[in-house]
N, CA, C and O atoms as a DFTB+ gen file, in Angstrom:
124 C
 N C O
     1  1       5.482      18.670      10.592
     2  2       4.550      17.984       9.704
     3  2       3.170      17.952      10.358
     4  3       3.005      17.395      11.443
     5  1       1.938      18.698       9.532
     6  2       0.842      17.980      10.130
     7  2       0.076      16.706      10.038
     8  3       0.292      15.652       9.439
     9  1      -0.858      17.109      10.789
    10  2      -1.848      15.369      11.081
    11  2      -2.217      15.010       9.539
    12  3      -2.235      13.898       9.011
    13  1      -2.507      16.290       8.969
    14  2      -3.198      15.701       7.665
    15  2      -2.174      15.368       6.563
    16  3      -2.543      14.682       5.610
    17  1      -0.909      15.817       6.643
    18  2       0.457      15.490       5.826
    19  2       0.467      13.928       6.019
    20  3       0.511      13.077       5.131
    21  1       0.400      13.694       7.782
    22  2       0.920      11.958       8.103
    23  2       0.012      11.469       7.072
    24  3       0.137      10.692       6.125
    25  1      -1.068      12.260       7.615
    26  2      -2.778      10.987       7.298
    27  2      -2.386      10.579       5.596
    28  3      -2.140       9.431       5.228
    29  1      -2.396      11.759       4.717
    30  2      -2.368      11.807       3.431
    31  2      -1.024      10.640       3.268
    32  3      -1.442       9.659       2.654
    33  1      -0.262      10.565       3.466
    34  2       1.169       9.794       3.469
    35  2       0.676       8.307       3.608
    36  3       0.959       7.454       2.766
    37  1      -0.173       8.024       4.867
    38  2      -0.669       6.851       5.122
    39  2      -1.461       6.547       4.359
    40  3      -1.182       5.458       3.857
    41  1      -2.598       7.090       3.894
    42  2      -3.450       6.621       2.818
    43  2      -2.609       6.637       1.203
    44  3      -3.111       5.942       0.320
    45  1      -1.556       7.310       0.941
    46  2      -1.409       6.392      -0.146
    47  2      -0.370       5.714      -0.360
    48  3      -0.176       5.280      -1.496
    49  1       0.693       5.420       0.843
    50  2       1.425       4.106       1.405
    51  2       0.383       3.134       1.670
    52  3       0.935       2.039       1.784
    53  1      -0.418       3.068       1.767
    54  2      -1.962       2.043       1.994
    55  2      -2.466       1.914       0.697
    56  3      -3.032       0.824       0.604
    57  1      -2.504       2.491      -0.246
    58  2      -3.294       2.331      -1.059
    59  2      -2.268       1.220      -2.259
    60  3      -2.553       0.270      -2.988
    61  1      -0.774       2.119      -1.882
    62  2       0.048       1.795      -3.072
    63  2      -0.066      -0.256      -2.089
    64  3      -0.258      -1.232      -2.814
    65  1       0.058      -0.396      -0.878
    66  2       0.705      -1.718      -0.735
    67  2      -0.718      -2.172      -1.288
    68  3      -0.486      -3.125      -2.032
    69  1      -2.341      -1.872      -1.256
    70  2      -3.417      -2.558      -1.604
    71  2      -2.843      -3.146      -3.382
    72  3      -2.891      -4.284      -3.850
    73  1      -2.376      -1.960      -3.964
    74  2      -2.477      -2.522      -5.645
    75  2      -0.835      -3.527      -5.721
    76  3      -0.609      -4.258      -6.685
    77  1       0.256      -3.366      -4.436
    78  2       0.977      -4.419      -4.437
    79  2       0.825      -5.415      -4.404
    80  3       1.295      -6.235      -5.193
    81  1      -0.086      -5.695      -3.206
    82  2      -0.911      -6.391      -2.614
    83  2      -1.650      -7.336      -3.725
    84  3      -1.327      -8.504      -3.941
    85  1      -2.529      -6.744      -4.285
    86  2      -3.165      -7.272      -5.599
    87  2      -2.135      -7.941      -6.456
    88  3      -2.397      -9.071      -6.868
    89  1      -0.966      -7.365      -6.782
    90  2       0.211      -7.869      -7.778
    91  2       0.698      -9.062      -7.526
    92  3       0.801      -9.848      -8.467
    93  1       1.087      -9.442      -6.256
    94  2       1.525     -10.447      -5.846
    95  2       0.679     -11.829      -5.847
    96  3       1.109     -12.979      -5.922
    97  1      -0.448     -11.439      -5.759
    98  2      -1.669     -12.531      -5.602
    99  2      -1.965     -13.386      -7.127
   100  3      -2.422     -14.506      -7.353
   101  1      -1.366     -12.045      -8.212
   102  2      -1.376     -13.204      -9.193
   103  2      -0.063     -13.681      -9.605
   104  3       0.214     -14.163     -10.704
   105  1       0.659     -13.514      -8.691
   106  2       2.031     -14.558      -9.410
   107  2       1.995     -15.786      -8.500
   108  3       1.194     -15.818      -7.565
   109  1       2.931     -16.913      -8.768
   110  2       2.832     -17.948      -8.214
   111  2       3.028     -17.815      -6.667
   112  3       3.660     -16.882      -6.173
   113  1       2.397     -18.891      -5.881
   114  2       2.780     -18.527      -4.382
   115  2       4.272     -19.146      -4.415
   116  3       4.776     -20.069      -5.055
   117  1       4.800     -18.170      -3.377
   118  2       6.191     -18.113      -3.051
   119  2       6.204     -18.430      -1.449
   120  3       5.194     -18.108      -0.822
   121  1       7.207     -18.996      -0.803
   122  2       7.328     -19.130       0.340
   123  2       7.793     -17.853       1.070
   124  3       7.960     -17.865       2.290
């Protein structure tokens, strides 16, 4: 695998947890 396979992998495992990220923030807080 190259550097730019990881890189690409990481940026949109990063991107997908940012719009998770976002999802969670509008449901109620949970412990």
């Amino acid at each position: 695998m190259g550097l730019s396979e990881i890189n690409g992998k990481f940026v949109r495992d990063f991107e997908f947890f940012l719009k998770t990220e976002k999802n969670w923030n509008l449901l109620p807080e949970k412990d």
